[in-house]
C-alpha positions as CSV (number, residue, x, y, z in Angstrom):
1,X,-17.1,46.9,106.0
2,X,-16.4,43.4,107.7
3,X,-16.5,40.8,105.5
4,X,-17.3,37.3,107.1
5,X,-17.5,34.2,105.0
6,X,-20.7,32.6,106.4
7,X,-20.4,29.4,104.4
8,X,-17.4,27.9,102.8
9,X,-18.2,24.9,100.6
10,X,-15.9,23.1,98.3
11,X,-18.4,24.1,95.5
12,X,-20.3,27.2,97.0
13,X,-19.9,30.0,99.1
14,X,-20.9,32.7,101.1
15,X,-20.2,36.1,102.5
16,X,-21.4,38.5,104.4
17,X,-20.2,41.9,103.9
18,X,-21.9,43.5,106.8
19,X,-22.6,47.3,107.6
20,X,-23.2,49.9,110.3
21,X,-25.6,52.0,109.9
22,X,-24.4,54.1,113.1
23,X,-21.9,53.1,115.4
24,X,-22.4,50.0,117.0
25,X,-25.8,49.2,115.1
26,X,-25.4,47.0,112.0
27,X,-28.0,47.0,109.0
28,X,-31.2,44.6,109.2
29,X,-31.4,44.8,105.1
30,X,-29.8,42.7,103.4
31,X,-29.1,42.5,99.5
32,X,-28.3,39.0,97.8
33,X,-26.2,38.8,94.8
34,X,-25.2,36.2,93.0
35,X,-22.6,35.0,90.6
36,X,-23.4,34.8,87.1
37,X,-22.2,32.7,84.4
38,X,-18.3,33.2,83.1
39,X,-16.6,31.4,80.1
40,X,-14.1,29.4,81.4
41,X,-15.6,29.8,85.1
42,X,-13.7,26.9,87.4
43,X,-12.7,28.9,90.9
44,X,-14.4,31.4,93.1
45,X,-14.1,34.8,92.3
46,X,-13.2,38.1,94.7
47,X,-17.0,38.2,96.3
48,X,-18.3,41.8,94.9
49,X,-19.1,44.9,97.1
50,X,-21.9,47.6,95.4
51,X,-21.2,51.2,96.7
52,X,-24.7,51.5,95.4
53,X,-26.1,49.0,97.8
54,X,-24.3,50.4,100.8
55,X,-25.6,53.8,100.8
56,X,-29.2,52.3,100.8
57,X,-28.2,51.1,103.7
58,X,-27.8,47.4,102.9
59,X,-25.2,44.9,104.3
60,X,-24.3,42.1,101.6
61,X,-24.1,38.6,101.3
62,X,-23.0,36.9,98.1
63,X,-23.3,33.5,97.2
64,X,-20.8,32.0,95.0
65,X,-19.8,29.3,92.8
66,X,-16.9,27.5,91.8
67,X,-17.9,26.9,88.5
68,X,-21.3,27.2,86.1
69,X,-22.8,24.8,87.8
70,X,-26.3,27.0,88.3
71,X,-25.7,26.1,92.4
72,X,-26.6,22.8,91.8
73,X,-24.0,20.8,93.4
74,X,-22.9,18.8,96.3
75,X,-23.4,21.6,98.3
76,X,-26.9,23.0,97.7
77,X,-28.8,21.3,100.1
78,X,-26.1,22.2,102.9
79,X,-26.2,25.7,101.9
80,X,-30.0,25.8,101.5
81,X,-30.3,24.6,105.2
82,X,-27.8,26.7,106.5
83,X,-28.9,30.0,104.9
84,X,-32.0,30.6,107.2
85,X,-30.0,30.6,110.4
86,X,-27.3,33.1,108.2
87,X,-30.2,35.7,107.5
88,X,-32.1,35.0,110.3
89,X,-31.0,39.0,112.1
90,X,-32.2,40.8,109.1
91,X,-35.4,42.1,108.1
92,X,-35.7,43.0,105.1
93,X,-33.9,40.5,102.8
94,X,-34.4,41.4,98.7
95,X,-32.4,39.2,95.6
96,X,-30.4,40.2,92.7
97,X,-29.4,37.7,90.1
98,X,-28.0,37.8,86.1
99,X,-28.7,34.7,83.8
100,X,-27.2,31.8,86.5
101,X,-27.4,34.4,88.8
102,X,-31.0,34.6,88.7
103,X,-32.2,31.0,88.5
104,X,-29.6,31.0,91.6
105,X,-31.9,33.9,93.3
106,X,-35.2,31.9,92.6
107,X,-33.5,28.7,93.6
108,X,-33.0,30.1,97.4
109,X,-35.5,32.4,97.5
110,X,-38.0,30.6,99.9
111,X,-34.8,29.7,102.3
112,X,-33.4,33.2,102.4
113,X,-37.4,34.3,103.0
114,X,-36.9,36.8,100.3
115,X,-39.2,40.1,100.6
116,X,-38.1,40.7,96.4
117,X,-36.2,40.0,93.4
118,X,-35.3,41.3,90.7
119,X,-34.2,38.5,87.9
120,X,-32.1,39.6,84.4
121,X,-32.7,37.0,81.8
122,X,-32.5,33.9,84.2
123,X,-33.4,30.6,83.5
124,X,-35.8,28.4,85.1
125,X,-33.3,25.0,84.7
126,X,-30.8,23.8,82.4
127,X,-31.7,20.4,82.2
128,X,-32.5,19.2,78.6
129,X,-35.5,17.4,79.4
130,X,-37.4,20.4,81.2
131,X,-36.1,23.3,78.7
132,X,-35.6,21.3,75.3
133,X,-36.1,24.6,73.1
134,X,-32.7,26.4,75.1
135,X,-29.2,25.2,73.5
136,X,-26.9,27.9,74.5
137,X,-26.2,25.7,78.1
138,X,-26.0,22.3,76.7
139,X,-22.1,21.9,77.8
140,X,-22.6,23.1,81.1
141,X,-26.0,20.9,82.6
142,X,-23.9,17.8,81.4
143,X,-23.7,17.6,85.6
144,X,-27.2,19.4,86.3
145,X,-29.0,17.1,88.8
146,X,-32.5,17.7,88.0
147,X,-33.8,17.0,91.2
148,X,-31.9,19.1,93.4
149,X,-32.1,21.7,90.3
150,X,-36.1,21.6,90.0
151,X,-37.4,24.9,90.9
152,X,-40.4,23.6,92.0
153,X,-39.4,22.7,95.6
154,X,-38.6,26.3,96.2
155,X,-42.0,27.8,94.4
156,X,-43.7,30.6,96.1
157,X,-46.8,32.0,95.0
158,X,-46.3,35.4,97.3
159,X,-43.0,36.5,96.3
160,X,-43.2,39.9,94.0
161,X,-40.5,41.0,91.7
162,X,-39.1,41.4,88.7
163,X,-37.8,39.5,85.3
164,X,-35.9,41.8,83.1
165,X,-35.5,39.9,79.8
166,X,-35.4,40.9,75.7
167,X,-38.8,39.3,74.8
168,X,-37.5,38.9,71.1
169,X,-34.6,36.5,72.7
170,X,-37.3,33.7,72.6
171,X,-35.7,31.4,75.0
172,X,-35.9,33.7,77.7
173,X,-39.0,34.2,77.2
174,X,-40.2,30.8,77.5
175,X,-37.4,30.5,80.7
176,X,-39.7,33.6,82.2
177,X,-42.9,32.2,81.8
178,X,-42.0,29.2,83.1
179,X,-40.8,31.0,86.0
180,X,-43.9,33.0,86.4
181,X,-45.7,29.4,86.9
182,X,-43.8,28.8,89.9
183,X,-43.4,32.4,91.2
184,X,-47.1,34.4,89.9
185,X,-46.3,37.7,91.4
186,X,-43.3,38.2,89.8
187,X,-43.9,40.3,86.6
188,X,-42.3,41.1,83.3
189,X,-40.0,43.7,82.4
190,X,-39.5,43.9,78.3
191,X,-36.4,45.7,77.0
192,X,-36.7,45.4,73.7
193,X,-33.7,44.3,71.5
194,X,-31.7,44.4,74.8
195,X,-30.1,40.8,74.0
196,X,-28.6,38.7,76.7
197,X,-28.6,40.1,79.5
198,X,-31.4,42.3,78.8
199,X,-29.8,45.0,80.5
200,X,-26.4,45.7,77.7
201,X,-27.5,48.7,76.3
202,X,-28.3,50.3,80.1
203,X,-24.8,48.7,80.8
204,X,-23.1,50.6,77.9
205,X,-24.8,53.7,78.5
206,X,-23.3,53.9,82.2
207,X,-27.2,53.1,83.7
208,X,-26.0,49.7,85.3
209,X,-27.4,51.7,88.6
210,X,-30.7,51.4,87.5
211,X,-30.8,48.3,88.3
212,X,-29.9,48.1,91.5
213,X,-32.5,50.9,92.3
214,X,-34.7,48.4,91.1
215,X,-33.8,45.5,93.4
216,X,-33.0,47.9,96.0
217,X,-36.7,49.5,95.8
218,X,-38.7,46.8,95.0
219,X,-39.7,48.4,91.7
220,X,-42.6,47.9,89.4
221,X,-42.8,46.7,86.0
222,X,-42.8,49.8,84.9
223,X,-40.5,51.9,86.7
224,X,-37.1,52.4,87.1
225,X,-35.3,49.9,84.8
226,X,-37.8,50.4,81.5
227,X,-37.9,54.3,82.2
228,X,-33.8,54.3,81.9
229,X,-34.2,51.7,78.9
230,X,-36.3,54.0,76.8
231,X,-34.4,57.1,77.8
232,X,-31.4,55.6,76.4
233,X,-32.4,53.5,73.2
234,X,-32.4,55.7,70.4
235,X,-29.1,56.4,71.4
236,X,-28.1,52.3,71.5
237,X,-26.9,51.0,68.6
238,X,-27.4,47.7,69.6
239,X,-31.1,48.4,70.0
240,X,-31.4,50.0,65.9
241,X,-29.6,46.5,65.1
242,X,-32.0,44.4,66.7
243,X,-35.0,46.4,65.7
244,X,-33.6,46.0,62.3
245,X,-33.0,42.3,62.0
246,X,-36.9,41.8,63.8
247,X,-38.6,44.4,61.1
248,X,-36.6,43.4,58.0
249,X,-39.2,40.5,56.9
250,X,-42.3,42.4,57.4
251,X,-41.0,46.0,57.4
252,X,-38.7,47.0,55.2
253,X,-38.8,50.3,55.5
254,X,-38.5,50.5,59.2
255,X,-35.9,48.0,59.0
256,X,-33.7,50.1,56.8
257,X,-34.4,53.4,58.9
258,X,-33.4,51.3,62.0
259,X,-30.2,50.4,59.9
260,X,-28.9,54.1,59.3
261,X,-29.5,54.7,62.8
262,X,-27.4,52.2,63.8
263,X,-25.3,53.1,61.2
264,X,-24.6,56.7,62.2
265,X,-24.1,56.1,65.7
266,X,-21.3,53.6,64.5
267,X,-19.8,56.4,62.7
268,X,-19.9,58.6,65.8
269,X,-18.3,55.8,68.0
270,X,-21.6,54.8,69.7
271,X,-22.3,51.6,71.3
């Protein structure tokens, strides 16, 4: 697979990581991905491949960032302008974002003319002022520009999708029904007690892929990603704790049973 960087910003960047799918004739789908948050995050990473996305026939184009800045930079504008003319061949273009990565997929969505996305726990801003209940970020939108970080310039009422989120992590809530003001069509995915990202307990049961079926698929709310999520909770103990800590004030006794599940799959070397 040829990789081509397709814009190369001091603070963002972009590569294509194209695909034949037979000789001579290269993929019209594309799948965005892009970088989510890392402790300590201050260069560009390797850009990522997905084996998964390549059989489905998809070339790939991720868009980076030098640091957690949410894409809100000195760049953005640049790179928003530039990204329709990058995507312009393709025909079917569908997002895929994690926490900054999925504010990031919203963000560009209407310049990339997105067919889908598919959203884990993202944020609709970071700026104090806008999200005032959300602490966890405070250190990083000390350099958020609201203005070229308010969602609302990029709102579209007709793209569908998906917003994977633990609706007992309150905060993401609010974030995703903030989100679904700006973007109505997207809908909610709930994985209960899956934390932040929603999507750990898929992630330690080895059914990451689910959720790139999902983006690649265009899945509903209640397909792919909540069908793996309830095949694999009773086996999560990460799931028994958080049902434990939620039921322990009103429901005791479901509390404590959710505790000795948790409990013997710790013994057994469970996640």
């Amino acid at each position: 697979m040829a990789r081509t960087r397709v814009f190369d910003g001091a603070h963002l960047r972009a590569t294509l990581i194209d695909l034949e799918v037979a000789p001579g004739k290269p993929s019209d789908r594309l799948m965005v991905t892009l970088d989510f948050r890392r402790v300590g995050k201050n260069d560009f990473d390797p850009p990522p491949r997905s084996s998964n996305f390549a059989r489905k026939g998809f070339a790939q184009l991720s868009i980076q960032t030098r640091a957690n800045d949410w894409f809100v930079n000195a760049d953005t504008y640049a790179l928003e302008a530039a990204l329709p003319e990058i995507v312009a061949r393709f025909g079917e273009v569908r997002l895929l974002g994690y926490s900054m990565g999925g504010y990031g997929a919203f963000r560009f969505a209407d310049a990339l003319g997105a067919a889908s996305v598919v959203a884990i726990s993202p944020q609709v801003s970071i700026d104090p002022q806008v999200v005032p209940f959300d602490l966890r970020y405070r250190e990083d939108a000390a350099g958020f520009d609201p203005a070229v970080g308010d969602l609302a310039q990029a709102a579209r009422s007709d793209l569908p999708g998906l917003i994977v989120l633990d609706p007992f992590v309150r905060a993401d809530l609010r974030h995703a029904r903030m989100l679904q003001r700006l973007f109505p069509q997207v809908e909610l995915a709930r994985l209960n007690f899956g934390g932040h990202p929603a999507i750990r307990p898929l992630r330690e049961a080895g059914r990451a892929w689910t959720i790139h079926k999902a983006a690649a698929e265009a899945d509903s709310v209640d397909g792919t990603i909540q069908a793996a999520h309830r095949g694999i909770r009773r086996q999560s103990r990460r799931y028994w704790q958080g049902l434990a800590s939620k039921a322990e004030a009103r429901r005791p006794a479901l509390a404590a049973t959710a505790r000795r599940n948790a409990a013997r799959l710790q013994a057994k070397g469970g996640q």
